[in-house]
C-alpha positions as CSV (number, residue, x, y, z in Angstrom):
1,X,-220.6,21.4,-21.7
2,X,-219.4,23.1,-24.5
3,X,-219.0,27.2,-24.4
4,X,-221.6,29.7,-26.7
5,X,-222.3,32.4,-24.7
6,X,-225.5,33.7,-25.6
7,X,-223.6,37.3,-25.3
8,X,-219.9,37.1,-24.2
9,X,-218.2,36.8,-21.2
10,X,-216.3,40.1,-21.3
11,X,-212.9,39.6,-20.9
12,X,-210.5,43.2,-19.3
13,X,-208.4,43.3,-22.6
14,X,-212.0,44.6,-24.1
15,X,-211.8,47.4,-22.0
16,X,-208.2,48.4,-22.9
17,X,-207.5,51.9,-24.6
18,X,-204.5,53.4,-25.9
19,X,-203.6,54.6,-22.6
20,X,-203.4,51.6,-20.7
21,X,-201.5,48.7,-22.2
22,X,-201.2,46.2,-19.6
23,X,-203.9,43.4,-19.4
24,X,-203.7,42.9,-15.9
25,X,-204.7,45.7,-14.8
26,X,-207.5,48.6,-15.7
27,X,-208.2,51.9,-14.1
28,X,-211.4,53.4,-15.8
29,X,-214.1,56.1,-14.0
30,X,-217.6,56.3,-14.4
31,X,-219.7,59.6,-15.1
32,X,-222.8,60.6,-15.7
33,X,-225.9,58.5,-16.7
34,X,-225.3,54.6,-17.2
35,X,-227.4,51.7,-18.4
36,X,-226.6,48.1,-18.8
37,X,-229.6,46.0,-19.3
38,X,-228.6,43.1,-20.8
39,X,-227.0,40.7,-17.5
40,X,-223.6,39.5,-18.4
41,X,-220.0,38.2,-16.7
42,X,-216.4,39.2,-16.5
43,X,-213.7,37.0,-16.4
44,X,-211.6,39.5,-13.8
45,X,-212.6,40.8,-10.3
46,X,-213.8,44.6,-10.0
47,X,-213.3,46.9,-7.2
48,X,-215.8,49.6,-7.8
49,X,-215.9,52.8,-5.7
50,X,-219.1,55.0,-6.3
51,X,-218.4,59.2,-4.3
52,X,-222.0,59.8,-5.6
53,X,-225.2,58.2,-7.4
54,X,-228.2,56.3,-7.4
55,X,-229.7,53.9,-9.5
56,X,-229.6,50.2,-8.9
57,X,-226.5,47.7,-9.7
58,X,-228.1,44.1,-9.8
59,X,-225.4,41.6,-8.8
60,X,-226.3,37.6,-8.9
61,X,-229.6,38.6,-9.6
62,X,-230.2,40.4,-6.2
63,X,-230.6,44.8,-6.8
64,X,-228.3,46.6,-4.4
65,X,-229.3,50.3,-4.5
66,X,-226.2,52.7,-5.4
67,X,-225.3,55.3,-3.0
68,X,-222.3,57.7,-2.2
69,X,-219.6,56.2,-0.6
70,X,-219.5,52.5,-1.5
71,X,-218.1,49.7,-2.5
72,X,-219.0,47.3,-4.7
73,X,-217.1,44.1,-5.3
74,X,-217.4,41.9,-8.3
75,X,-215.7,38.5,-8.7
76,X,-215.3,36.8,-11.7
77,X,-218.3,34.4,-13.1
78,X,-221.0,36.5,-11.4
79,X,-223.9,38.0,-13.3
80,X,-224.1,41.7,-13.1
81,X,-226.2,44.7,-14.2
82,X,-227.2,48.4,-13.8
83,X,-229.2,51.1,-14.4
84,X,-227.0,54.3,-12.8
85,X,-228.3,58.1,-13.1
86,X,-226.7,61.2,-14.4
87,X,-225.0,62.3,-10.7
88,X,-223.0,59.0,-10.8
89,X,-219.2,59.7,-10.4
90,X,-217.3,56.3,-9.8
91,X,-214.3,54.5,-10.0
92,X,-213.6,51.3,-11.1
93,X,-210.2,49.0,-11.1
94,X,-210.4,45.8,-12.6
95,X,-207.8,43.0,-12.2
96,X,-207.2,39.5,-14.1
97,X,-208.4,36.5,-12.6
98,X,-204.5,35.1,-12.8
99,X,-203.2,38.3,-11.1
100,X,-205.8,38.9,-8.2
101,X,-205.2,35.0,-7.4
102,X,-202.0,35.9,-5.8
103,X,-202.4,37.9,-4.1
104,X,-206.4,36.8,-3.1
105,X,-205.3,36.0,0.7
106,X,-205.3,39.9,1.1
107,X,-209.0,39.6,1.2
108,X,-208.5,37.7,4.8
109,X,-212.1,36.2,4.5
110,X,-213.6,33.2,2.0
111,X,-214.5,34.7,-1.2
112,X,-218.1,33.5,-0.4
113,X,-218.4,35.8,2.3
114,X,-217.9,38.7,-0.4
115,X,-220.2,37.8,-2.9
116,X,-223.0,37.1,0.2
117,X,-222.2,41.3,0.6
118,X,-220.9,42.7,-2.7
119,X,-221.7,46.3,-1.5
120,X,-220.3,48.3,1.5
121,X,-220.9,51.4,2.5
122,X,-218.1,53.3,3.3
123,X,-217.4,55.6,6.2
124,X,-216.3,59.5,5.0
125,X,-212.8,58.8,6.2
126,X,-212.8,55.1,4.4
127,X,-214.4,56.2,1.4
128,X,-210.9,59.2,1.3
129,X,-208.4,56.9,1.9
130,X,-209.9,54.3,-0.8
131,X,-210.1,57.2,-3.2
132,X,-206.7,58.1,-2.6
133,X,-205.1,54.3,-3.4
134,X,-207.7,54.6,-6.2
135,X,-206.2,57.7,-7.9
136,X,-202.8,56.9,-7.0
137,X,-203.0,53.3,-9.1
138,X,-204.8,55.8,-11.8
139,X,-201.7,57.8,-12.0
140,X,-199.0,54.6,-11.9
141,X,-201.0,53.3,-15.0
142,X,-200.3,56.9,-16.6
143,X,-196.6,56.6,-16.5
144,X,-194.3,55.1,-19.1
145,X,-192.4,52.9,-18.1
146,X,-194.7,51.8,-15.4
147,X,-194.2,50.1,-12.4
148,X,-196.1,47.4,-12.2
149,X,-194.9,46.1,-8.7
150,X,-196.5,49.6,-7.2
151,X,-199.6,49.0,-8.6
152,X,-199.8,45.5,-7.5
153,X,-198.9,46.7,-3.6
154,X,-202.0,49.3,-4.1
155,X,-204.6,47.2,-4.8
156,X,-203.1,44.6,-2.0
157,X,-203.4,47.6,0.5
158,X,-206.9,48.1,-1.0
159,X,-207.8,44.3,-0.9
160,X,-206.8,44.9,3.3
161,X,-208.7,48.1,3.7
162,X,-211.8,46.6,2.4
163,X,-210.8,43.4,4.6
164,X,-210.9,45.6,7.6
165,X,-213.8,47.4,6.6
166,X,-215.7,44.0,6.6
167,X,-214.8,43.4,10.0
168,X,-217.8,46.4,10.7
169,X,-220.2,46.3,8.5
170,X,-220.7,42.5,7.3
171,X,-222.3,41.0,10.1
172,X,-221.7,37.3,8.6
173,X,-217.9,38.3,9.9
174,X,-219.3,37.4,13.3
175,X,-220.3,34.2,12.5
176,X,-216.6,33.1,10.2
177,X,-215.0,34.1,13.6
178,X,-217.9,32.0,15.6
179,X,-217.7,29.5,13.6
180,X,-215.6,29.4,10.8
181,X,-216.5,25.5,10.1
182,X,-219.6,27.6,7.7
183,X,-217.6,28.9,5.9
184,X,-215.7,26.1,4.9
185,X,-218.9,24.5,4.5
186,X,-220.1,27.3,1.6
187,X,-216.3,26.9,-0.4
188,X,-217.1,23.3,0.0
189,X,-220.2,23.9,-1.7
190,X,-218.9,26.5,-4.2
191,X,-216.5,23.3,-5.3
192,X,-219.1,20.2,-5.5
193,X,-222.3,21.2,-6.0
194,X,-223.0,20.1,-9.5
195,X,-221.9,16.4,-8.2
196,X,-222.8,16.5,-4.5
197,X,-226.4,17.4,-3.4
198,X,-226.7,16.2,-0.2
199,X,-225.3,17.6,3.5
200,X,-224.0,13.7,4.5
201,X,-221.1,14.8,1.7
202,X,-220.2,18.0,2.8
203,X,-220.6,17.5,6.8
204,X,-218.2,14.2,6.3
205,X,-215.6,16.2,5.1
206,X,-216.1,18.9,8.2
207,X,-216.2,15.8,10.2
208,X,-219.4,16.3,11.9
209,X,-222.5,15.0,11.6
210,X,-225.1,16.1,9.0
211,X,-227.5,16.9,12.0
212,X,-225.0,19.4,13.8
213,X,-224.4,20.8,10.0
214,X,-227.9,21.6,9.7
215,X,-228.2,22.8,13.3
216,X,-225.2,25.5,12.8
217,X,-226.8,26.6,9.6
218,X,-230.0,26.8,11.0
219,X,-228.7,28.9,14.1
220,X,-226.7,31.3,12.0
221,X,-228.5,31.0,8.4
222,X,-231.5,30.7,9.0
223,X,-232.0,28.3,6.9
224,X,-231.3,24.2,6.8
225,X,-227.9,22.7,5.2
226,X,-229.8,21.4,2.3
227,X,-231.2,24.9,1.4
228,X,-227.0,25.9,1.6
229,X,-226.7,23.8,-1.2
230,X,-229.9,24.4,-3.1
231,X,-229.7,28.3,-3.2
232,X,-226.0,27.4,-4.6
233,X,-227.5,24.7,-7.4
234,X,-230.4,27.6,-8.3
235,X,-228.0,30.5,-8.7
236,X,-225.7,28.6,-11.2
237,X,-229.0,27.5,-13.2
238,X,-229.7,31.3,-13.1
239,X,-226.3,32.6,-14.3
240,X,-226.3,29.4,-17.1
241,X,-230.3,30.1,-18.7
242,X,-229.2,34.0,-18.9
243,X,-226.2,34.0,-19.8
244,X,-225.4,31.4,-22.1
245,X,-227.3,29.6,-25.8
246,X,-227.3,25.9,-23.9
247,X,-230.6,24.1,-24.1
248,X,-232.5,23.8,-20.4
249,X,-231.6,20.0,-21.2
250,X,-228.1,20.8,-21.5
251,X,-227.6,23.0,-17.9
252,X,-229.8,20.6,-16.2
253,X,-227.2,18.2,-17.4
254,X,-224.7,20.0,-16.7
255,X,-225.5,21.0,-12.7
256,X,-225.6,17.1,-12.2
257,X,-229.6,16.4,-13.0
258,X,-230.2,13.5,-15.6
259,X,-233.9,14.0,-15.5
260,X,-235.0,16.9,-16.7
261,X,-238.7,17.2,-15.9
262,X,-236.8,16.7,-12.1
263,X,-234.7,19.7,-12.9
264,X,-237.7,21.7,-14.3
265,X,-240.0,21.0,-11.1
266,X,-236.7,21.7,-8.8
267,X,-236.0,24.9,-10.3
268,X,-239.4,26.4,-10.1
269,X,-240.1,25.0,-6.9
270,X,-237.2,27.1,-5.9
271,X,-237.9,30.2,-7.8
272,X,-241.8,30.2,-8.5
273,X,-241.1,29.8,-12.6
274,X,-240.0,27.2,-14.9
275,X,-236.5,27.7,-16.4
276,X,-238.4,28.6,-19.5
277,X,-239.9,31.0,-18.5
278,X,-237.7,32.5,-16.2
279,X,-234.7,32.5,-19.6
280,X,-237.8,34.1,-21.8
281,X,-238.5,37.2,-19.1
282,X,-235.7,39.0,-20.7
């Protein structure tokens, strides 16, 4: 399927000023009253650090309502949006896709796990020593020649705080420690779902059995295997009919459905609207 973004995945060079010449790496701060209404992507990962504010930051569709002292995380490909009022003081670092890949395992837990909880709130003391690595990487990009090895440490030692962080206020963490075979089973899905649909796939691969698969995500889900991998399917079709000028024939296509009309009664059996009208509500 062919790229034409209905509006364009923003890449970090676009948000490159004078100041700042690498594209790696951007350091930028938000004040004051902020709107973004139209839902787009990035193609680099954003640590975003909010000391104050309200307003609501809609990530993969779900609203997460901005406080003081968090942290939001956004990963490349996901579908973002906000509506942020005039006390809003943040901080945001953004870092290529290429670059954050190496050093990725800093994170300690599956990617999936992250964008289950893109926002954290922050203890006092985290939310200082955060800010600190935040405006130290701030300064590094100031000087000429810069370092670029300095910054890259700094926002490893930032990927590990918010690793540790994790560890107390994601309660999912429990269950990758419990059972970590979930978590393989969601970057399984993350990987095949446009070809493979169904849990006898998946729970070969874990070697187990499709009926233990469904029983572990049951226990510590709450919901069946099957839904696993039709929330997965739904949130794709979402991110494709907003965020891109293929026709409904084309994603459906394109997600692995040859029949449309299937597509069209899957996707608003899983949503409550057709994915006309759920690309024509904005």
């Amino acid at each position: 399927m062919e790229e034409k973004e209905n509006f364009p995945v923003l890449g970090i060079t676009e948000f490159r000023d004078e100041m700042q010449s690498d594209s790696n790496f951007q350091y930028h701060e938000l004040h004051g009253k902020k709107r973004i209404e139209k839902p787009h992507k990035h193609d680099f990962f954003v640590f975003l650090l909010f000391e104050r504010g309200n307003g609501i930051h809609t990530i993969d569709f779900t609203d997460h309502q901005v406080a003081e002292h968090q942290l939001h995380l956004l990963f490349p490909d996901q579908v973002h949006h906000w509506i942020l009022d005039e006390q809003t003081r943040a901080y945001q670092i953004m870092v290529s896709k290429a670059v954050f890949e190496t050093f990725a395992n800093a994170l300690r837990f599956s990617f999936v796990l992250y964008q289950h909880h893109p926002v954290m709130s922050l203890k006092p003391e985290t939310f200082k020593w955060l800010f600190y690595e935040f405006k130290a990487i701030q300064y590094e990009l100031s000087l000429s020649p810069t370092m670029w090895e300095i910054i890259r440490s700094r926002i490893e030692i930032i990927a590990q705080m918010v690793s540790r962080e994790a560890e107390h206020v994601v309660e999912d963490v429990k269950v990758y420690h419990a059972k970590p075979i979930l978590f393989k089973y969601l970057s399984l899905i993350d990987a095949y779902f446009k070809e493979q649909k169904l849990v006898a796939f998946y729970a070969e691969k874990l070697n187990i059995t499709p009926n233990y698969l469904n029983i572990l995500c049951k226990k510590h889900f709450q919901t069946s295997a099957t839904s696993v991998i039709q929330n997965r399917v739904i949130l794709e079709a979402k991110r494709l009919l907003l965020t891109s000028k293929h026709s409904i024939k084309e994603i459906a296509y394109h997600l692995g459905f040859l029949d449309l009309a299937y597509f069209s009664k899957f996707f608003k059996l899983q949503s409550g609207k057709t994915p006309r009208e759920f690309r024509e509500q904005l």
